[in-house]
Backbone as CSV, one residue per row, in Angstrom:
resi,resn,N_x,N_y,N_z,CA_x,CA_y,CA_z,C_x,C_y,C_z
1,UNK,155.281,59.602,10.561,156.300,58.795,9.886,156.974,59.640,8.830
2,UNK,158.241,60.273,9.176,158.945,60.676,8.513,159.884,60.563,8.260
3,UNK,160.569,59.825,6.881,161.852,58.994,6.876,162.344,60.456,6.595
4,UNK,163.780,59.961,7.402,164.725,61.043,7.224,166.234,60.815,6.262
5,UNK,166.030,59.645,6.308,167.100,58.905,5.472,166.931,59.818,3.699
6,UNK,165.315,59.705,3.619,165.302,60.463,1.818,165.103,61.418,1.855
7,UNK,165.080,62.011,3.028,165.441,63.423,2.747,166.847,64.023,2.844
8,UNK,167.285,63.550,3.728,168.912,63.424,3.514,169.162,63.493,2.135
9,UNK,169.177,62.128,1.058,168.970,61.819,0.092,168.687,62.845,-1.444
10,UNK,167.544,63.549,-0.806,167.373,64.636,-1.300,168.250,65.537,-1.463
11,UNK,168.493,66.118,-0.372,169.638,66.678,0.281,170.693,66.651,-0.591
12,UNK,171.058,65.601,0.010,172.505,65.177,-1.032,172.940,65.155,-2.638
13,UNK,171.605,64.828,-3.122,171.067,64.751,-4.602,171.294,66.393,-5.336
14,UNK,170.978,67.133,-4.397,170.888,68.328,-4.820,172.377,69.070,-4.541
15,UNK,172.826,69.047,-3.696,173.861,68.969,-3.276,174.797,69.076,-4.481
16,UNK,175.106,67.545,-4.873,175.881,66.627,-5.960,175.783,67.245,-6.899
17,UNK,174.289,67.999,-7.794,174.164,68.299,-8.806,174.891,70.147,-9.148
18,UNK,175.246,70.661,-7.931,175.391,71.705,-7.828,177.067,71.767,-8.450
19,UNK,177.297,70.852,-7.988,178.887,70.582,-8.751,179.163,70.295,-10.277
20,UNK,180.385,69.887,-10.509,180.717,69.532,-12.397,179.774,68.640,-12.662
21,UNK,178.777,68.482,-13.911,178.409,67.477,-14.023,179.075,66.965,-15.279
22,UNK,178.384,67.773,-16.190,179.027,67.820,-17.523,179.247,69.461,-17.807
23,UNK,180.064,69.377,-18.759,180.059,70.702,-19.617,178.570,71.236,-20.612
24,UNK,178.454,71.062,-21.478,177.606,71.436,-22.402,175.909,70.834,-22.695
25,UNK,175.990,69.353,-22.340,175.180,68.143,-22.897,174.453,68.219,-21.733
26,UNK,175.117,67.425,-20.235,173.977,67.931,-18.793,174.018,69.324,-18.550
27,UNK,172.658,69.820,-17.568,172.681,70.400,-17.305,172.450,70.399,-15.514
28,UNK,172.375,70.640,-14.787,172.045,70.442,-13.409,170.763,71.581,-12.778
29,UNK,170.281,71.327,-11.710,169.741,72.399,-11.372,168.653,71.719,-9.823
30,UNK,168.368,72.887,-9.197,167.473,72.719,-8.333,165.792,73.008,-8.153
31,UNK,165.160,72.787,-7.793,163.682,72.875,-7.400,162.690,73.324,-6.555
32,UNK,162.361,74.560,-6.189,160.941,74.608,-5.032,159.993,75.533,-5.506
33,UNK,159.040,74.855,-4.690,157.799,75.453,-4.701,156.481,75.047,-4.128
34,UNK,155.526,74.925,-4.299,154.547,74.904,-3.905,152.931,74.031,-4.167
35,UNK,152.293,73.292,-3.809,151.780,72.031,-4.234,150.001,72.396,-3.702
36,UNK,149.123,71.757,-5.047,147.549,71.993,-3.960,146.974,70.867,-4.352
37,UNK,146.392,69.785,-3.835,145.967,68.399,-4.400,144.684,68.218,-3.669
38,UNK,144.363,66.835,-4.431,143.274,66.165,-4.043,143.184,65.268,-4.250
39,UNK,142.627,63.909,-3.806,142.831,62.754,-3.715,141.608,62.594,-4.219
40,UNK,141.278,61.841,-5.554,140.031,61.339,-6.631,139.523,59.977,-5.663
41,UNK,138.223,60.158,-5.648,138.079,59.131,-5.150,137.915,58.707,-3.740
42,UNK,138.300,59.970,-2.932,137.762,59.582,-1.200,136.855,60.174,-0.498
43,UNK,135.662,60.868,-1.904,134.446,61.452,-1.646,134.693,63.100,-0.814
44,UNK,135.731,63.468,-1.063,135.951,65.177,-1.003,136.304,65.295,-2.270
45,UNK,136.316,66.735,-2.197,136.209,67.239,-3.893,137.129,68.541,-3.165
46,UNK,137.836,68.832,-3.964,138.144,70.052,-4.204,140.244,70.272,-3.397
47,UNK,140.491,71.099,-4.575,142.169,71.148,-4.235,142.623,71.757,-2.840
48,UNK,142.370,71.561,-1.639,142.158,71.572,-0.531,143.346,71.460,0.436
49,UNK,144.267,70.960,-0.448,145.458,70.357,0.488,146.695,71.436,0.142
50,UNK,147.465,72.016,1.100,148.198,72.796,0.428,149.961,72.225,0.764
51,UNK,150.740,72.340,0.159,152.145,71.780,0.551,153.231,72.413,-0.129
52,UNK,154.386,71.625,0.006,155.837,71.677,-0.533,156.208,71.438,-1.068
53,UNK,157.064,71.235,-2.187,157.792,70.860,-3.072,158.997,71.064,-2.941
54,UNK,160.425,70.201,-2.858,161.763,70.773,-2.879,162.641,69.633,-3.460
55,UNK,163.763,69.968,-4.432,164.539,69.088,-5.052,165.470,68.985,-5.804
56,UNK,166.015,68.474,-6.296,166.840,68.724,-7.410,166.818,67.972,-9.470
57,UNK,167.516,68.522,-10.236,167.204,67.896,-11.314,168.549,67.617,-12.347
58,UNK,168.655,66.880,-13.214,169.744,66.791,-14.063,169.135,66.864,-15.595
59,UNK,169.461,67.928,-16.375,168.809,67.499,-17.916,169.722,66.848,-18.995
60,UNK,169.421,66.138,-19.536,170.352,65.751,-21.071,169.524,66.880,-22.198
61,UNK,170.431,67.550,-22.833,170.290,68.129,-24.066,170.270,67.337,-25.275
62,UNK,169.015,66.780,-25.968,169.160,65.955,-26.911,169.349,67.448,-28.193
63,UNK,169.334,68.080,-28.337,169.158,69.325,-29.563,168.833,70.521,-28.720
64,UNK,168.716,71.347,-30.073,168.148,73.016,-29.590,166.498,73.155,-28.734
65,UNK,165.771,71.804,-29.152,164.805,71.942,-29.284,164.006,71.308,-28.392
66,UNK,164.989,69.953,-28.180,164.198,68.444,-27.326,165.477,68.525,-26.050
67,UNK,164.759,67.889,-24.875,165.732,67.432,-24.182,165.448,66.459,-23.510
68,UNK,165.474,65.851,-22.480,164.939,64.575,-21.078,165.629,65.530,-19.774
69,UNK,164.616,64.968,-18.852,165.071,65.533,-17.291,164.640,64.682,-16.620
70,UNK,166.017,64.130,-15.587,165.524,63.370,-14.296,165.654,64.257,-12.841
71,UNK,164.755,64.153,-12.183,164.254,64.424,-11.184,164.021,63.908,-10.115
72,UNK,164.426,64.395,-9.055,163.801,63.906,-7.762,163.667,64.478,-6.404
73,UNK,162.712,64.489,-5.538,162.071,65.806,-5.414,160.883,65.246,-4.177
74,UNK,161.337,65.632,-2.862,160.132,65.826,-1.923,158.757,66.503,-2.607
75,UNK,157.332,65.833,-2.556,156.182,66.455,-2.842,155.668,65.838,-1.618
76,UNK,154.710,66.889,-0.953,153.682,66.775,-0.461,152.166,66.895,-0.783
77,UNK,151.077,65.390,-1.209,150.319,65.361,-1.434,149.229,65.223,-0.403
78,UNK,147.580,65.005,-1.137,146.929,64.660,0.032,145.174,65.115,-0.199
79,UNK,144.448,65.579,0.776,143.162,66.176,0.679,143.088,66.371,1.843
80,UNK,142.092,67.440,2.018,141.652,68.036,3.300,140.216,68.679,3.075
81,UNK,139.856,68.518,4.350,138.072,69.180,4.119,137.530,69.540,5.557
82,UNK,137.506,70.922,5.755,137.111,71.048,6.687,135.987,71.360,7.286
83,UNK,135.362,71.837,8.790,134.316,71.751,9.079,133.485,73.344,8.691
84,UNK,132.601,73.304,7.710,131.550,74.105,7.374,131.287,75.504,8.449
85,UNK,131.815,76.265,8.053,131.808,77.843,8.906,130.454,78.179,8.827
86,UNK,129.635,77.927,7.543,128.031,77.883,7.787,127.157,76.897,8.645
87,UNK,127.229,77.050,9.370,126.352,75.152,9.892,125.137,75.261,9.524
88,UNK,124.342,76.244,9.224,122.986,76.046,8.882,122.866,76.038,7.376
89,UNK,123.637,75.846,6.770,124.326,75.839,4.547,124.275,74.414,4.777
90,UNK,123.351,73.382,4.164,123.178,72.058,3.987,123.907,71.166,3.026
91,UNK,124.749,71.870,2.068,125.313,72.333,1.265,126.546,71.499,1.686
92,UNK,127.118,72.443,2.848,128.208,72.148,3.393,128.866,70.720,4.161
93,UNK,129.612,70.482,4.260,130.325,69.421,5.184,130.400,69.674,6.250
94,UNK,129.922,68.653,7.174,130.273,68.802,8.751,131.143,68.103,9.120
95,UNK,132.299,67.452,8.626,132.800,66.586,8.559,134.282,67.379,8.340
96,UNK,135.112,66.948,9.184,137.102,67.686,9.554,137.565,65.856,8.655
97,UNK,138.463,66.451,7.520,139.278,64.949,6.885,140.007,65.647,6.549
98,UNK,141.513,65.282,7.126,142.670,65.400,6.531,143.756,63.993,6.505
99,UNK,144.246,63.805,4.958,144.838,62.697,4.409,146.661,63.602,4.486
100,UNK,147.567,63.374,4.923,149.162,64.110,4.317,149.569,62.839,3.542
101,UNK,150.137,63.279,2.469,150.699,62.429,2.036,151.937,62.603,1.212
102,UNK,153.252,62.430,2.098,154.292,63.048,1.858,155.156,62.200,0.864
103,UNK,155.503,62.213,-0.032,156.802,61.304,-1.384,157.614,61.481,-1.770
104,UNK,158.640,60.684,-2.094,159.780,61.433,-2.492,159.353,60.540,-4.143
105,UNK,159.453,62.002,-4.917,159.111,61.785,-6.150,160.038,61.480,-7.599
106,UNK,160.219,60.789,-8.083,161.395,60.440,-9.369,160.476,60.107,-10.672
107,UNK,160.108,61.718,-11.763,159.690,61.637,-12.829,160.908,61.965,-13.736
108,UNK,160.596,61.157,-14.886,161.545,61.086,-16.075,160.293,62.149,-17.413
109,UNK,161.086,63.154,-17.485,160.496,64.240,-18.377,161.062,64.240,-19.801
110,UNK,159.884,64.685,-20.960,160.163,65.113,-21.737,160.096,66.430,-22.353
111,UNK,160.705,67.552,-22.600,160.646,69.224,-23.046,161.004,69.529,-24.107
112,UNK,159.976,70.101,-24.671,159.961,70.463,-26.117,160.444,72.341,-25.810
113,UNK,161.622,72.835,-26.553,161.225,74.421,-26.270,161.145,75.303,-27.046
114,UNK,160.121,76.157,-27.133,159.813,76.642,-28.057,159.778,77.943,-27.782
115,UNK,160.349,79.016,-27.939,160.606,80.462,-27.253,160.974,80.749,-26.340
116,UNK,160.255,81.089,-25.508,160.400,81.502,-24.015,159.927,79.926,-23.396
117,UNK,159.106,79.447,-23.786,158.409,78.224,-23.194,158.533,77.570,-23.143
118,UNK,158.423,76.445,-22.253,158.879,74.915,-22.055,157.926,73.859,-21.882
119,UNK,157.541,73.160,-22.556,156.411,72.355,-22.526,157.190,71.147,-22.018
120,UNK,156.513,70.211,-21.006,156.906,69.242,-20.796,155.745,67.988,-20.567
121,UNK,156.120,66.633,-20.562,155.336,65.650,-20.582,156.172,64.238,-19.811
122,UNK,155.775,63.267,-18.817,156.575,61.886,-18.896,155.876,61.552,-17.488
123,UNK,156.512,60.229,-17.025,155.719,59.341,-16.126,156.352,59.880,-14.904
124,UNK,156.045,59.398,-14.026,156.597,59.371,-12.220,155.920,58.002,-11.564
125,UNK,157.263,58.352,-10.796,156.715,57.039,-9.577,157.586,57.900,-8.479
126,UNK,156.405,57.548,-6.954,156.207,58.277,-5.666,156.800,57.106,-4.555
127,UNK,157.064,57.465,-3.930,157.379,56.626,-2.769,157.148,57.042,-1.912
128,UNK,155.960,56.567,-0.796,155.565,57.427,0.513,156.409,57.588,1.737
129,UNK,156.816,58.408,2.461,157.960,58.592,3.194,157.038,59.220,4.341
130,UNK,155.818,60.029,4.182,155.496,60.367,5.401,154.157,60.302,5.810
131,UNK,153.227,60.076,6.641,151.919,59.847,6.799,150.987,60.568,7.906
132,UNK,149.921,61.232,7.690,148.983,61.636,8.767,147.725,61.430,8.402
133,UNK,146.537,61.184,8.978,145.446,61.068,8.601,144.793,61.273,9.919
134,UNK,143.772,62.094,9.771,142.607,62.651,11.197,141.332,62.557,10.189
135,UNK,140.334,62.422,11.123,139.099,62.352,10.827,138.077,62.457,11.777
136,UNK,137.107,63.050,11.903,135.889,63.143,13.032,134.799,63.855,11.860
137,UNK,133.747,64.190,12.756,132.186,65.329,12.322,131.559,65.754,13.486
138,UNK,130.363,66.040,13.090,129.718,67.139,14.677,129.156,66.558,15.260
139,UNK,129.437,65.035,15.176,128.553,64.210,16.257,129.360,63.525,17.111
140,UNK,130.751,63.819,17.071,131.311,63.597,18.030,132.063,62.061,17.601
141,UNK,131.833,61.780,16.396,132.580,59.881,15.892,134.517,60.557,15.273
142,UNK,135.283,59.990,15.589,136.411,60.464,14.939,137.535,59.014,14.796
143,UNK,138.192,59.186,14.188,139.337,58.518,13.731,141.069,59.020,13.406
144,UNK,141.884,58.549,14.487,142.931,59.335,14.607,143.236,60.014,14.964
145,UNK,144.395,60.828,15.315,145.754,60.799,14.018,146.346,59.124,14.317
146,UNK,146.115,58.898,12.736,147.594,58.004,12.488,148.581,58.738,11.453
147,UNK,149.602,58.113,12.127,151.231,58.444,11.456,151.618,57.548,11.005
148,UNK,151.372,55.961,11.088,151.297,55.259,10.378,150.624,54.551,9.129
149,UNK,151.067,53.838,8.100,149.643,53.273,7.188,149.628,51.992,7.597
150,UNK,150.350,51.454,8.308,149.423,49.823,8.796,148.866,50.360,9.745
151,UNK,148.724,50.882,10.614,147.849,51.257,12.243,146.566,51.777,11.102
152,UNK,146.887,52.656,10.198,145.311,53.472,9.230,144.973,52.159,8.670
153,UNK,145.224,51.274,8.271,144.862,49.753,7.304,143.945,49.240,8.445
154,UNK,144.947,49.077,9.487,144.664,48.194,10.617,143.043,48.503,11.115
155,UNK,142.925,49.891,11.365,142.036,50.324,12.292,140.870,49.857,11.490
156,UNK,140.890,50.755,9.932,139.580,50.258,9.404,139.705,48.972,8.491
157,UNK,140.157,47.850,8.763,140.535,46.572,8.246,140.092,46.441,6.976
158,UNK,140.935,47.848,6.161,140.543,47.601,4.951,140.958,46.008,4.135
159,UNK,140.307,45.998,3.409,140.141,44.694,2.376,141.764,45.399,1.208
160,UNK,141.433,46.405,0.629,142.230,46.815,0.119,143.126,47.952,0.901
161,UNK,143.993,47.509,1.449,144.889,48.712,2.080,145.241,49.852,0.577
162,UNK,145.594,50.801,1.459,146.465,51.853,1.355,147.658,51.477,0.578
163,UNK,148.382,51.677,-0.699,149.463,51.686,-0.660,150.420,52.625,-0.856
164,UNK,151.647,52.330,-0.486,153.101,53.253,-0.409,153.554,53.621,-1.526
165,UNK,153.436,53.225,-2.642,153.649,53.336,-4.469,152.599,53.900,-4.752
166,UNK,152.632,54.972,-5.677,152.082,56.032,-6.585,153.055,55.896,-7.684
167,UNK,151.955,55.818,-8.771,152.426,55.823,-10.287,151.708,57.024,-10.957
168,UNK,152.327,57.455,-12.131,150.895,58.523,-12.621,152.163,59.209,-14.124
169,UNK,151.336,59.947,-14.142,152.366,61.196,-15.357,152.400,62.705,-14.819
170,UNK,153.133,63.555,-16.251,152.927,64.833,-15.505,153.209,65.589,-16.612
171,UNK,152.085,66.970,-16.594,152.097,67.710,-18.215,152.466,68.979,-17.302
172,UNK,153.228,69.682,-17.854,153.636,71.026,-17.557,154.025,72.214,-18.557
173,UNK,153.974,73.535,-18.417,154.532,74.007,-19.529,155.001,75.217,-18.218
174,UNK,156.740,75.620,-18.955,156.866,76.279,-18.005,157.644,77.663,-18.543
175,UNK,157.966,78.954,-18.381,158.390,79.932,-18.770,159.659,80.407,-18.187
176,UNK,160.442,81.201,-19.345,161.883,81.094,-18.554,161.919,82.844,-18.752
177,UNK,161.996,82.963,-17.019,161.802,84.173,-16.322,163.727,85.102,-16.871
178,UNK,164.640,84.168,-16.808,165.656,84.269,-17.374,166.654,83.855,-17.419
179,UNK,168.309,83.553,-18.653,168.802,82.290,-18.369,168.927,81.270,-17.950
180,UNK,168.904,81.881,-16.554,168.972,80.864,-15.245,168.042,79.971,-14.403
181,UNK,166.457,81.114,-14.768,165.209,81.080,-13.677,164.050,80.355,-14.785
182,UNK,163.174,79.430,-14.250,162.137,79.694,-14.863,161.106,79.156,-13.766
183,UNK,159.753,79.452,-14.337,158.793,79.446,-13.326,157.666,78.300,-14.091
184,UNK,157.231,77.140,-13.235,156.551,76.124,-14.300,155.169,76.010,-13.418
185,UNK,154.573,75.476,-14.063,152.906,75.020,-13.800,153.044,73.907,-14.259
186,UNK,152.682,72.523,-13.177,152.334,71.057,-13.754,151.031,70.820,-13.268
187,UNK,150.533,69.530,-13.879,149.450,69.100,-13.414,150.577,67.514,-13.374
188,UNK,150.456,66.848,-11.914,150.447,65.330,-11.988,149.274,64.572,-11.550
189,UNK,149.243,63.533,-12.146,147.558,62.805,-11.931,148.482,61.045,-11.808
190,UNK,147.729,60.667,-10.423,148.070,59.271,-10.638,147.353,58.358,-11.490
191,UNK,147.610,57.427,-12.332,147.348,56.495,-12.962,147.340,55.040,-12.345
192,UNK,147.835,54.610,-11.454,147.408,53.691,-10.479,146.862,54.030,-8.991
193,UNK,145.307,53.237,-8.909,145.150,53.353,-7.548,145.607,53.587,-6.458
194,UNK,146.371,54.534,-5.196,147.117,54.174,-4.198,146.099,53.300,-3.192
195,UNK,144.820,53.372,-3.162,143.747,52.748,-2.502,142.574,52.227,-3.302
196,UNK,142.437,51.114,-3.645,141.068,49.994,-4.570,140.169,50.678,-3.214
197,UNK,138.663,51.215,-4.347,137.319,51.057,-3.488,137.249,49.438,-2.940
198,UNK,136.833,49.382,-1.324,136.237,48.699,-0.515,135.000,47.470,-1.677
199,UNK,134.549,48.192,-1.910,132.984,47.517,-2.673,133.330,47.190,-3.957
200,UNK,134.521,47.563,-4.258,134.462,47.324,-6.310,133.403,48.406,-6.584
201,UNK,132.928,49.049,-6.331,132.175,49.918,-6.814,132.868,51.677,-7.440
202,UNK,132.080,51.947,-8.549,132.646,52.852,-9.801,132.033,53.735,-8.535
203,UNK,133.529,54.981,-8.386,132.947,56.480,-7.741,132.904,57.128,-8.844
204,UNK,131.949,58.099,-8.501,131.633,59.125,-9.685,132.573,60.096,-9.885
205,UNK,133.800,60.480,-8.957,134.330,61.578,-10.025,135.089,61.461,-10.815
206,UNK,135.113,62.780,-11.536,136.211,61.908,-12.713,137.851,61.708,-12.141
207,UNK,138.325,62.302,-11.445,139.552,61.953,-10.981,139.859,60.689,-10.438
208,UNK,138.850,60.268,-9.916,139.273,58.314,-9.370,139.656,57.419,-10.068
209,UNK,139.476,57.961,-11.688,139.280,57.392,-12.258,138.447,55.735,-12.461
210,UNK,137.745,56.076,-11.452,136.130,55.307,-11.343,136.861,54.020,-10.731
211,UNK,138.288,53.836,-10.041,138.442,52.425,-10.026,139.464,52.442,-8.543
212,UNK,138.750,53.704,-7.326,140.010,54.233,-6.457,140.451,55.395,-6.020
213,UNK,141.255,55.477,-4.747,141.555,56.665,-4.492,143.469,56.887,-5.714
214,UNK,142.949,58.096,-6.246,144.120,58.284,-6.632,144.792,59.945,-6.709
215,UNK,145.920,60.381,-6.532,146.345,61.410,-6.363,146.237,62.379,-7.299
216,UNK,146.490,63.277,-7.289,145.754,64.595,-8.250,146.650,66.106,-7.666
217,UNK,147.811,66.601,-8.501,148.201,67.471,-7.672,148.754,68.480,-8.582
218,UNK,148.582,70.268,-8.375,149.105,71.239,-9.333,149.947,71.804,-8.240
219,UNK,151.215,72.225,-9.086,152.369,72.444,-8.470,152.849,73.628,-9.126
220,UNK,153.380,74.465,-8.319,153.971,75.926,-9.392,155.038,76.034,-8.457
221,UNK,156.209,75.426,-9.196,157.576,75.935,-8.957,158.721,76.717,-9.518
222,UNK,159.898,76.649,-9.165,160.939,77.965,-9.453,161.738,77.011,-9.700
223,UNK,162.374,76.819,-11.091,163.677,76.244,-11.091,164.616,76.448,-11.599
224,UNK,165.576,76.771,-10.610,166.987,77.297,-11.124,168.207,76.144,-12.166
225,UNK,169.091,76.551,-12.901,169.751,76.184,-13.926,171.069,76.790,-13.131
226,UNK,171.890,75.531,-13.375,173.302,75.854,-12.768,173.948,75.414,-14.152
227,UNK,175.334,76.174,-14.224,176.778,75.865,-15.120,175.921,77.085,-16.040
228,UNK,176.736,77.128,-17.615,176.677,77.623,-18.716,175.684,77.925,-19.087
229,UNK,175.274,78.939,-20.137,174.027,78.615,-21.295,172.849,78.850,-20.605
230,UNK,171.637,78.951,-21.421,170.477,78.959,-21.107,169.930,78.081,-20.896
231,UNK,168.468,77.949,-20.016,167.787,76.629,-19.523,167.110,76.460,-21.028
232,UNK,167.503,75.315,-21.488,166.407,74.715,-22.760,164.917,73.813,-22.161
């Protein structure tokens, strides 16, 4: 399931921004790079999932110092865990799980800048646009591929489905390679469940935040600055 309509969207978004926006006050610019996540909460551990990032952005210049940025921006999230290259390491998983979980993402940022550096902070909300999920182990039990999330709801009649909305924040600090370029490191963490545990029961890691599967993703992208002036 891959809507093509928001990526178009995307597309276009970026597109648009490449043109006049404002003179001095907006600024415009584009987005890519590169994504590694994990999903808190569906009993794999570890940043496992690797993906995409691509998009575009618009900033308001509040001062020298502060600004806001809206965004929006294909991410590919998710977890993956594959089958144990040791089989005799007890240690290991025998168990193949892969979750995709593709969004088109719209966070509202805040950037403080201070030298070369760009610290940033603010919320997001995800909208799921694309879906895969496989699952099996070495005994031969498996589940999937679905490309859908009602057929994945359906199959294992969850109580609490899956949902298509992701909420969360996002801290970044990022460095400006020059005028034009800079290169950022975020961490986004969802703050609402996309999936309630089955049982009501607290998972132990800390990313589930004990109440759910929820998304978890570090991203290192390149983002270019179009029109005048330096990226603040």
């Amino acid at each position: 399931m891959l809507n093509i309509r928001s990526l178009l969207l995307i597309g276009f978004f970026c597109f648009s921004i490449g043109s006049q926006v404002s003179a001095q006050t907006f600024r415009p610019g584009i987005i890519m790079g590169l994504t590694t996540s994990q999903v808190g909460g569906d009993g794999f551990q570890g940043f496992n999932k690797l993906g995409l990032t691509f998009g575009g952005f618009v900033r308001y210049n509040l001062n020298d110092k502060w600004s806001t940025q809206f965004e929006i921006y294909y991410m590919q999230k998710g977890s993956r865990n594959d089958f144990s290259i040791t089989t005799n390491d007890p240690t290991q998983s025998s168990e193949y799980f892969l979750m995709r979980l593709n969004y088109v993402e719209i966070p509202l940022l805040f950037r403080l800048n201070h030298r070369r550096f760009i610290y940033e902070i603010g919320p997001y909300y995800s909208r799921l646009i694309g879906f895969n999920f496989e699952w099996r182990n070495d005994y031969g039990s498996s589940a999937g591929p679905f490309t859908d999330v009602d057929d994945f709801n359906s199959h294992y009649n969850f109580q609490h489905p899956l949902k298509e909305s992701d909420w969360g924040f996002i801290l970044g600090i990022a460095y400006k390679i020059n005028p034009k370029v800079v290169g950022a490191l975020r961490l986004g963490q969802g703050v609402m469940a996309i999936k309630k545990h089955e049982s009501g029961a607290v998972d132990p890691y800390p990313t589930s935040l004990n109440y759910g599967w929820t998304n978890t993703v570090i991203s290192g992208t390149f983002r270019i600055t179009f029109g005048e002036g330096d990226d603040r």
